[in-house]
C-alpha positions as CSV (number, residue, x, y, z in Angstrom):
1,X,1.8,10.4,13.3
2,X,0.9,8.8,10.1
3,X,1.6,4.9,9.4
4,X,3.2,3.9,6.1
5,X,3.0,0.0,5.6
6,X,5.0,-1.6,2.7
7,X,3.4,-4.9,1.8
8,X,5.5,-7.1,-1.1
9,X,7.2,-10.9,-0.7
10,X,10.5,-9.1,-2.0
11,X,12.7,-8.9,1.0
12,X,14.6,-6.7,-0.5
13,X,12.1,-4.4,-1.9
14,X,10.6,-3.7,1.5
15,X,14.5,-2.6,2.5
16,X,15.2,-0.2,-0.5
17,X,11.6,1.1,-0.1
18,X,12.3,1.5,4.1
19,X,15.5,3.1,3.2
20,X,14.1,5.5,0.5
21,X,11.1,6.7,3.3
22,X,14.1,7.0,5.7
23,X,15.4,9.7,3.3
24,X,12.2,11.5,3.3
25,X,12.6,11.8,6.9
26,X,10.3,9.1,7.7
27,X,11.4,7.6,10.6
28,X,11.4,3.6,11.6
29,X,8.1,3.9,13.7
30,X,6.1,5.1,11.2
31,X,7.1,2.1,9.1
32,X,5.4,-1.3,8.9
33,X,6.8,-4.0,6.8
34,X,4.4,-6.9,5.6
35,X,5.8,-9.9,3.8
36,X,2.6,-10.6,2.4
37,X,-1.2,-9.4,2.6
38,X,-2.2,-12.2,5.0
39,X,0.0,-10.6,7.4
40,X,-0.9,-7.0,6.8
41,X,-4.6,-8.0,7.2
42,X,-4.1,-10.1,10.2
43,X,-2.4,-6.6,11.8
44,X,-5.1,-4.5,10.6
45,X,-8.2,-6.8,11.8
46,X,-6.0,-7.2,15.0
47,X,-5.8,-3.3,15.5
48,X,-8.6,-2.1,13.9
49,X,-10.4,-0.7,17.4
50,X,-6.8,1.4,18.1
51,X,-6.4,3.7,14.7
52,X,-3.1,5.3,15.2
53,X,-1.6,2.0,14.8
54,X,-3.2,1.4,11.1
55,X,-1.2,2.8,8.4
56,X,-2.5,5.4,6.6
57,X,-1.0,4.4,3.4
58,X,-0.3,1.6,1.9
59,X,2.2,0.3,-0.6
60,X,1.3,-2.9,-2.0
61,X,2.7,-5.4,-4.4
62,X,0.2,-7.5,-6.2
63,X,2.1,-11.0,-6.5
64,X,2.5,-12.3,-3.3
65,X,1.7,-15.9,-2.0
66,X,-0.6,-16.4,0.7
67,X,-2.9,-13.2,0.2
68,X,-2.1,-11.3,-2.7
69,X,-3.0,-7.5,-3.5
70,X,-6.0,-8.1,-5.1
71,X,-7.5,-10.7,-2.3
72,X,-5.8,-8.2,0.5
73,X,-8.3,-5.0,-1.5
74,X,-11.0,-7.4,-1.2
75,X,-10.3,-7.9,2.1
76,X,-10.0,-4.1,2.8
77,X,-13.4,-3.2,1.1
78,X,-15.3,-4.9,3.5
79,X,-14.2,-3.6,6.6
80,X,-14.3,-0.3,4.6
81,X,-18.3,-0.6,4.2
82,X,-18.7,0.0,7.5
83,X,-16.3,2.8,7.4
84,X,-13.9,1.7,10.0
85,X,-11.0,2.0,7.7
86,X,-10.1,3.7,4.7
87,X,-6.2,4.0,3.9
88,X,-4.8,5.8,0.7
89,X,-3.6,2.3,-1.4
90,X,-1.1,2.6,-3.5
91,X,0.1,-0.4,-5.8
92,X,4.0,-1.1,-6.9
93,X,4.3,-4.2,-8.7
94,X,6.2,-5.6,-11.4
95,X,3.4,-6.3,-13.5
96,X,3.1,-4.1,-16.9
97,X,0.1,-6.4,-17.6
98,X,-2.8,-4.0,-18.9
99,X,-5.8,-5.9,-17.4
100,X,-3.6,-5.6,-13.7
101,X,-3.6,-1.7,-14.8
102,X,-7.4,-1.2,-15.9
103,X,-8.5,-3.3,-12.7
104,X,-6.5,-0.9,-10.6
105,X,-8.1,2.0,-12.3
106,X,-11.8,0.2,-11.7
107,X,-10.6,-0.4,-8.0
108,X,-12.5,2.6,-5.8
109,X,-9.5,1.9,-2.9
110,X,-6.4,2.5,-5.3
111,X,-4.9,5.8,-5.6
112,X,-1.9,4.7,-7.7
113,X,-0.5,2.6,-9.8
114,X,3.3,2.5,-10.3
115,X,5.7,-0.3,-12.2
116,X,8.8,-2.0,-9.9
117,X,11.8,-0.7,-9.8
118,X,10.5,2.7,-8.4
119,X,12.8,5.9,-7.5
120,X,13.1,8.4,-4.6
121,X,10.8,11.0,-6.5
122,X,8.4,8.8,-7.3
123,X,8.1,7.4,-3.6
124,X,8.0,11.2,-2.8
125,X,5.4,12.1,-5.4
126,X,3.0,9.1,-3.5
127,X,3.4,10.5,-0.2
128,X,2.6,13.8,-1.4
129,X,-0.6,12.4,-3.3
130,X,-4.0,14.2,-1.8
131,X,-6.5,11.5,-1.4
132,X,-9.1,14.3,-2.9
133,X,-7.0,14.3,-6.6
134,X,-8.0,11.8,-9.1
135,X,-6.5,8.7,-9.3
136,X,-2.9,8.9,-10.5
137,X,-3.5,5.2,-12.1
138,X,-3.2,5.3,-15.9
């Protein structure tokens, strides 16, 4: 059973999101809900030995206090050089700012990159993203 975590300071984004993965029949156990990356690292260092409890993918916001998304990637690269983990990262933020976009792009660990408020469809279209396509970040 796959892991979905949802990583963004926005209480309410990580509810809509929840309730949007609920209609595509995701169900609350699959779901983790991070209110920033410090907290979605600490759970990820703290399970990293036990992989069905890592999420597969990952939504993440970029602006968050604490850790954001780009520290939480860096953070994520290096336990991905040893190849203990290696989740399909997908960004949602609110920035529209091109240099957040062309990092993204440069970023081997992002698969995506899609601008706040997102839809059902799009949410879907992520899910149904094969980690063997090219990046969907433009």
């Amino acid at each position: 059973m796959h892991k979905i975590a949802i990583i963004d300071d926005n209480l309410l984004f990580r509810k809509i999101t929840q309730r949007l993965l609920f209609k595509l029949n995701i169900n609350d156990s699959q779901i983790l809900l991070f209110e920033n990356g410090k907290t979605a690292f600490n759970y990820i260092s703290d399970n990293i030995e036990t992989p069905k409890m890592l999420p597969s993918v990952i939504l993440l916001d970029l602006n968050m206090p604490c850790i954001n998304g780009w520290e939480f990637l860096e953070l994520i690269k290096k336990i991905n050089q040893d190849n203990l983990y290696q989740p399909i990262i997908h960004i949602i933020t609110s920035s529209i700012d091109d240099n957040d976009k062309q990092r993204a792009k440069q970023t081997n660990l992002v698969s995506n990159y899609l601008v706040k408020p997102i839809n059902l469809r799009q949410l879907q279209n992520v899910l149904n993203f094969n980690s063997n396509d090219e990046k969907m970040v433009s």
